[in-house]
C-alpha positions in Angstrom: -0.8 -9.8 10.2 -0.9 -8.6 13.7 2.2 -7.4 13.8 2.2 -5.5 10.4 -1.1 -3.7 11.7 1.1 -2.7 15.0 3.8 -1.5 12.5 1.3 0.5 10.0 -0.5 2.0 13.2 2.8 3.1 14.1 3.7 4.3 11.0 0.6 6.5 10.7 1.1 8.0 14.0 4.8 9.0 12.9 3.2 10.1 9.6 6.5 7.8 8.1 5.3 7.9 4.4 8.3 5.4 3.0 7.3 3.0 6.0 3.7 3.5 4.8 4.2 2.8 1.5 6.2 -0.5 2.2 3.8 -2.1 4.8 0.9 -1.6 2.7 2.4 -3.0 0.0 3.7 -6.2 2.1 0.0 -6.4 3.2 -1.2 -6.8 -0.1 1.5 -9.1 -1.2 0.2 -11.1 1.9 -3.6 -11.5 1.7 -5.4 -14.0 -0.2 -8.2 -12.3 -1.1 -7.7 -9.5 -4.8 -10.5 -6.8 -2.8 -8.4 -6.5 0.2 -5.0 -6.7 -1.8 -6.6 -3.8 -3.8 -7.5 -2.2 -0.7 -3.8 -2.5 0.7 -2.6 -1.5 -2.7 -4.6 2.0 -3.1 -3.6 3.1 0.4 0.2 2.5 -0.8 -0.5 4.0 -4.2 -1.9 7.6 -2.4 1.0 7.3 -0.2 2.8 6.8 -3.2 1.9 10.1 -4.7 1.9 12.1 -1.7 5.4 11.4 -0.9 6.6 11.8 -4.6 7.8 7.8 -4.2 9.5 5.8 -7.1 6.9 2.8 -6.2 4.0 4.5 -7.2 4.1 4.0 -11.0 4.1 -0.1 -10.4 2.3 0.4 -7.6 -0.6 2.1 -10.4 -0.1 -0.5 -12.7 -0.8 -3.0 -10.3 -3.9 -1.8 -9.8 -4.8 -1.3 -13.3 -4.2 -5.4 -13.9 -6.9 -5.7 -11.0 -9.7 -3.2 -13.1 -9.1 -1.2 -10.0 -7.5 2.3 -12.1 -7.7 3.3 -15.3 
């Protein structure tokens, strides 16, 4: 995980939206735990929206599974 934190601070520094949106998502594919999964999930979901991204329809219905969106 240390090594997809490095990636996501460098991401955000670069203000690289796609990258963004990919390495929050591969952190919540990663974690064992549904809050922080839900967590990784809403960051790529509003990165998602902001960049106008294809993901961010499954990336909303993922969260909807988890109670976490309507």
């Amino acid at each position: 995980m240390r090594d997809l934190d490095a990636l996501m601070i460098a991401a955000h520094e670069s203000r690289d939206l796609v990258a963004l949106i990919d390495l929050y998502t591969r952190a919540a594919d990663t974690v064992n735990d549904i809050d922080a999964a839900c967590f990784y999930l809403t960051h790529a979901y509003v990165f998602a929206l902001e960049a106008g991204a294809a993901q961010a329809p499954d990336l909303h219905t993922r969260l909807v599974v988890h109670g976490r969106e309507e």
